[in-house]
C-alpha positions as CSV (number, residue, x, y, z in Angstrom):
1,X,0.0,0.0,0.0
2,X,1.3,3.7,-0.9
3,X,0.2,7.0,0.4
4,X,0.0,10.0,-1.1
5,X,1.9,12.9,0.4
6,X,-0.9,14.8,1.4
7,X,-3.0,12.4,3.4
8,X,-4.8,12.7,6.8
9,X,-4.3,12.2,10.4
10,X,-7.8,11.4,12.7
11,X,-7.4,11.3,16.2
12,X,-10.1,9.8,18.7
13,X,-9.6,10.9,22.5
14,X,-11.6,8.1,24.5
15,X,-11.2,7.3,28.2
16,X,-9.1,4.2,28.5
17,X,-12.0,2.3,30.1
18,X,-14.9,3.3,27.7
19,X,-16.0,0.2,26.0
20,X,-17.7,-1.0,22.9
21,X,-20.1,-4.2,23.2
22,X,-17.9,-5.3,26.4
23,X,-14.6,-4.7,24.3
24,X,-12.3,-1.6,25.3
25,X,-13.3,0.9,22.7
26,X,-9.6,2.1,21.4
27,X,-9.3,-1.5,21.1
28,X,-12.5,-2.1,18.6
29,X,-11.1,1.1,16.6
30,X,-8.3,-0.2,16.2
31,X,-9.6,-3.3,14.7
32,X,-12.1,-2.0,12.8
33,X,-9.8,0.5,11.4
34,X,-7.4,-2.8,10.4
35,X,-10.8,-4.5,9.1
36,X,-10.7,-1.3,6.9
37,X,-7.5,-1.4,5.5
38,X,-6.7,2.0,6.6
39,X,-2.9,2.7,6.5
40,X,-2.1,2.7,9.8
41,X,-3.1,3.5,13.9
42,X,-1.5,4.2,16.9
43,X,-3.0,4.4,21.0
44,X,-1.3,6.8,23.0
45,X,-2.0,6.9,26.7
46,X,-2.1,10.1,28.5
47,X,-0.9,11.0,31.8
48,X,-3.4,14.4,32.2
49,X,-6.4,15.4,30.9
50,X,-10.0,16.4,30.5
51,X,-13.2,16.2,28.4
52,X,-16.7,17.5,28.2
53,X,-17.3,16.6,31.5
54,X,-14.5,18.9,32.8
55,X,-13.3,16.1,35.1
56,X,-9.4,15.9,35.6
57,X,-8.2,12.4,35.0
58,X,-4.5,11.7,36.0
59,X,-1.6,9.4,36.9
60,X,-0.7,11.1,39.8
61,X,-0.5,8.8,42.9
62,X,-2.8,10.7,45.4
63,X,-5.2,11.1,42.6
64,X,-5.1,8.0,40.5
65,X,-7.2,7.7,37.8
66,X,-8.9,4.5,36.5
67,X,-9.7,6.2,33.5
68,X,-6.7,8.0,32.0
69,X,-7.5,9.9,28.3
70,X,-6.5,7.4,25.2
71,X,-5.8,9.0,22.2
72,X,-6.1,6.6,19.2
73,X,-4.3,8.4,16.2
74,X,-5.1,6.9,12.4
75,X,-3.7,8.0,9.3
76,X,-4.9,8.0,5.6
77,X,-6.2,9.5,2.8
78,X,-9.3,12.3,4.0
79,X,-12.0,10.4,2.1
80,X,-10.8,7.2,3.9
81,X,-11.0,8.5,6.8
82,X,-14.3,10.4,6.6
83,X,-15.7,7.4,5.7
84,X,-14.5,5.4,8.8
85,X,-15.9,8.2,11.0
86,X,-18.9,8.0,9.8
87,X,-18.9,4.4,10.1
88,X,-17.9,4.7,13.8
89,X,-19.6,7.6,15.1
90,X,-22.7,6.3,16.5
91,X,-20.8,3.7,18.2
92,X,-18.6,6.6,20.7
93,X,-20.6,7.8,23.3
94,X,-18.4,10.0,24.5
95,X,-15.3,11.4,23.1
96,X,-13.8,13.6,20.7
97,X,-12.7,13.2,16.9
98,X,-10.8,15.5,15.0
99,X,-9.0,15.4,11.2
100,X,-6.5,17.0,10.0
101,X,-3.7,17.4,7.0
102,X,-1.0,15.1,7.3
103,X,1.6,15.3,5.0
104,X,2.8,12.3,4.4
105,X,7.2,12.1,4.2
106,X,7.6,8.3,4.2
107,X,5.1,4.6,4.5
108,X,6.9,1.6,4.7
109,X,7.6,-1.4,6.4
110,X,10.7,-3.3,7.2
111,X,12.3,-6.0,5.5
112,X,11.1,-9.3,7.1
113,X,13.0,-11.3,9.2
């Protein structure tokens, strides 16, 4: 698979605890966005942060958090991506999505070993 140098980057903030039909949910994107041959994805775990709800999540020991923010980053063409979104949507209860340009330098995977 090739990508063109101007593709897109979508990034899903979850908590790490929301789930999806008793799956975590970064864990279903993921999947799904595999089951949709998009280029690539990534879950980041964050340390701090908060949401709609303006409740502070964090890793800090006096104050630790059983539901940290997740960010799941995915990266493809726009139209790709706009399509998995729409796919997906209905299915985040809570959350936040946002696309942007990506521009693309390099996409390829290792030799095998």
């Amino acid at each position: 698979m090739t990508l063109p140098e101007e593709g897109a980057l979508l990034r899903i903030f979850v908590g790490e605890s929301d789930r999806h039909e008793g799956k975590l949910l970064y864990e279903w994107l993921v999947v799904k966005a595999k089951e949709r041959g998009l280029a690539g994805a990534t879950v980041l775990r964050g340390v701090m942060g908060f949401g709609a709800h303006s409740r502070l999540h964090t890793f800090k020991i006096e104050r630790l958090s059983e539901d940290l923010p997740v960010i799941v980053e995915i990266v493809d063409v726009r139209e790709k991506l706009e399509a998995f979104l729409e796919e997906i949507e209905g299915h985040v209860p809570e959350g936040l999505a946002t696309l942007e340009k990506a521009f693309v330098r390099f996409y390829r995977g290792g030799t095998a070993r």
